[in-house]
N, C-alpha and C positions, 0 to 999 in steps of 0.2 A: 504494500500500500504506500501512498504517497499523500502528500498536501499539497503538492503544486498543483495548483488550479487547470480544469482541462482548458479552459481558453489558452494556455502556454500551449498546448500540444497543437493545437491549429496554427497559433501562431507559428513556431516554429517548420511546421511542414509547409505553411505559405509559403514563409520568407527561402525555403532551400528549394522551391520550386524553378523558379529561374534558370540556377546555378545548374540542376542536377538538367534538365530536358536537354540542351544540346550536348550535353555529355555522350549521350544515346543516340543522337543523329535526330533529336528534337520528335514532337510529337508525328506520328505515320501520318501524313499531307493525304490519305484519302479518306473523303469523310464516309464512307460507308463505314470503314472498317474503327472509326473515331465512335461512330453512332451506334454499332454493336455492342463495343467492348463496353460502352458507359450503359448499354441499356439492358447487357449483364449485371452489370454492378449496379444499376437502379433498382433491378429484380432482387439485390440480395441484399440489401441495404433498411427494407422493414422487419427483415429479421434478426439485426442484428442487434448488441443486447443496449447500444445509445444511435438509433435512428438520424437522432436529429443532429449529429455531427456531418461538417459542412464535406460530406466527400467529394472525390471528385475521381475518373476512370478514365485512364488515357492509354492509347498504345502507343511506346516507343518507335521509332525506325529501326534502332540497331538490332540484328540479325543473332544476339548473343542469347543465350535461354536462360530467362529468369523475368521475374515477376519482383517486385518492392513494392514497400509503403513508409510514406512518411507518418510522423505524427500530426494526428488530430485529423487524415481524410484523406488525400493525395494517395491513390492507388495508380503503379503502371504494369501494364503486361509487356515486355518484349517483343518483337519480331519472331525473333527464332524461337521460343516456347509458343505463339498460336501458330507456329507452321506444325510442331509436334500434336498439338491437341484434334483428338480423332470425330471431339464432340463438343457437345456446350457444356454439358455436364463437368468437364473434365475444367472447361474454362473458367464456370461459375463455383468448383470448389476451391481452383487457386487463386481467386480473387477472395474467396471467406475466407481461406487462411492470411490472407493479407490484411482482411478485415479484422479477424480474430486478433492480431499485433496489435494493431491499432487499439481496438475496445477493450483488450487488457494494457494497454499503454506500456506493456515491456519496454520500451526503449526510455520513456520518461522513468520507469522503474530501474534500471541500471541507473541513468544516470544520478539518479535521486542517490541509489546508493552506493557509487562512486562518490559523490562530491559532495551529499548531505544536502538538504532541502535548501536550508539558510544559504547557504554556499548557492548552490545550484538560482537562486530566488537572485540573492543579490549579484551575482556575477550575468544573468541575463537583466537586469534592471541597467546596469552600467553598461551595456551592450548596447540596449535602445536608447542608452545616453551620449553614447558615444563620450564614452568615461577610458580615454586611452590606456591611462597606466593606472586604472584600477586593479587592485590585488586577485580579488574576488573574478574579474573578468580573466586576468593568466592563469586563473585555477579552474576556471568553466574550460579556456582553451584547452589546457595541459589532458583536465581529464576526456574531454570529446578526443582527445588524440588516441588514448589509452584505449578508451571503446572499442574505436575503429578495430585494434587488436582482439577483440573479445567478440563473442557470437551471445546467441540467445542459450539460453540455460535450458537443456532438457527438459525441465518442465516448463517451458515457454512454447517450443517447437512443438509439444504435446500439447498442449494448450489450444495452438492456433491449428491444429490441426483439428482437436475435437470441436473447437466452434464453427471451423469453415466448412467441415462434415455437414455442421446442425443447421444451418446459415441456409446450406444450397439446398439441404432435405426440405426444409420448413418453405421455401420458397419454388419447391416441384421437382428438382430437379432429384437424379438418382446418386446420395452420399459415393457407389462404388466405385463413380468415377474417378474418385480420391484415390481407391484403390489402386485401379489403371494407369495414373498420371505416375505415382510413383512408382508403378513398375518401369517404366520409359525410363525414369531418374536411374534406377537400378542397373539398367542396362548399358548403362552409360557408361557405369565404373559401377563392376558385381561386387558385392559386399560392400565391406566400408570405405565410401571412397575417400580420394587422397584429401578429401578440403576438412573430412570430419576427423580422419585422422590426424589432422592439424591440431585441434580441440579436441579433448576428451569431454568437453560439454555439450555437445551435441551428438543425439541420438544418430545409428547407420539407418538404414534406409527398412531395412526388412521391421526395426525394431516400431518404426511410425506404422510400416504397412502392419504391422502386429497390432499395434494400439487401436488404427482407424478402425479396421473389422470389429474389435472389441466394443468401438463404441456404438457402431452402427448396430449388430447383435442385437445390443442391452436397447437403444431407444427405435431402433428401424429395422427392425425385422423383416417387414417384407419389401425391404427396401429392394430387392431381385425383380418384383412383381415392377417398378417404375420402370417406365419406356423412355430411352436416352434421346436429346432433341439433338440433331444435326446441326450440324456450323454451319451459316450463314457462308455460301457459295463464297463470298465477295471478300470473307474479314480473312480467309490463309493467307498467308507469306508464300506465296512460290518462290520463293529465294531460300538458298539453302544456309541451314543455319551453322551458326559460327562455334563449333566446339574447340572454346577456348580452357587452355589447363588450366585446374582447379585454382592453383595456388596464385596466377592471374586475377583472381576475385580477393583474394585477400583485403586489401587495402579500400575497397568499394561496398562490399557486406554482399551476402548473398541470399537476401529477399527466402522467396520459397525453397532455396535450397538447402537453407538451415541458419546461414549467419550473418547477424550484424545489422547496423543502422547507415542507411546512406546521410543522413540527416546529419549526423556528428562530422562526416565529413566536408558536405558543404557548411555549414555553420562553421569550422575551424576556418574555412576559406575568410567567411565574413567576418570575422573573428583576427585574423591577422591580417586584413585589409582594414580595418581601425587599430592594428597597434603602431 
């Protein structure tokens, strides 16, 4: 738990929005595939567990596979993760797993306990003050750096896994596609791949597909009996996608593939552009 206010959390994924889209070759220039992906994420967004948080669903250009979210709403899908997806289902659980980040504010929760509330409170106060050689603000900086090295905690990754399961179920779609999506992950690099090997904090891949069936089981049993809805013809990537080494992602976080906040790293940008 934390006390920082969730208006920080929106705030913050506002203001890295900017910084982080042309990173990725900026938002995908065709508006079918802009009007899809957001009206995925508009489908999943009454069910999830703070509605009224300002989100927002975009798809990248770059051709790299992965999915992120900022705090407080800013969801993006990749290029090369919706050329792998065979379905909607499969699109609209790894947008709840993004969502699930979000609604449990993990990233606000590291850093709260990295840097401590008061810390964390007054070093982003001195930020929107442009308070140069504030203390408080080289210890916001120093810890976002530290982050970036750090993924989500096993029980995070579980976490957004169980609610982006319940997100996409409660909103029609069929939970097993969660299933499916991370068998693609698996195949990619069999057992534990090299980026989780990095971290002994986050779960390998077989261990989430363990969890997800577990939770579908107990609240969606006949979750089998749902009919999967097909991709929209218009929103694939026929561009082949970019399988870049694991350890490439380090320094970036890697959204649905288990690790980290992009957030901490554009904020460090802004961050040592006022020092």
């Amino acid at each position: 738990m934390t006390i920082i206010p969730v208006e920080f959390d929106s705030y913050l994924g506002r203001s890295a929005m900017p910084d982080l889209e042309p990173q990725y070759g900026g938002v995908n220039p065709d508006p079918k595939v802009q009007s899809y992906v957001n009206s995925v994420g508009k489908r999943i967004v009454p069910h999830t567990q703070d509605p009224k948080l300002p989100y927002t669903f975009k798809p990248l250009a770059s051709t790299q596979i992965n999915a992120f979210a900022l705090p407080g709403g800013p969801v993006y899908v990749l290029g090369g993760l919706l050329s792998m997806m065979s379905n909607e289902d499969e699109l609209a659980c790894v947008i709840g797993h993004e969502c699930g980040h979000i609604n449990k504010r993990h990233s606000i929760n590291q850093l709260t306990n990295t840097l401590g509330a008061t810390g964390l409170l007054m070093g982003i106060d001195a930020y929107t003050k442009n308070d140069k050689s504030n203390k408080d603000l080289m210890k916001v900086s120093a810890g976002l750096l530290e982050l970036t090295k750090m993924g989500f905690s096993r029980e995070d990754e579980y976490q957004a896994d169980t609610e982006g399961v319940r997100y996409a179920a409660r909103a029609g779609y069929n939970p097993l596609a969660m299933v499916s999506f991370f068998g693609k992950l698996q195949s990619l690099s069999p057992g534990m791949n090299k980026f989780e090997e990095w971290t002994s904090s986050h779960p390998d891949t077989q261990k989430r597909i363990d969890n997800v069936n577990a939770v579908i089981a107990k609240e969606f049993p006949k979750a089998k009996q749902i009919p999967t809805t097909s991709l929209n013809p218009s929103s694939g990537s026929t561009s082949k996608p970019i399988i870049i080494p694991w350890t490439n992602y380090i320094p970036y976080g890697i959204g649905i593939l288990g690790v980290g906040t992009l957030a901490s790293v554009l904020l460090i940008k802004k961050l040592k552009k006022s020092a």
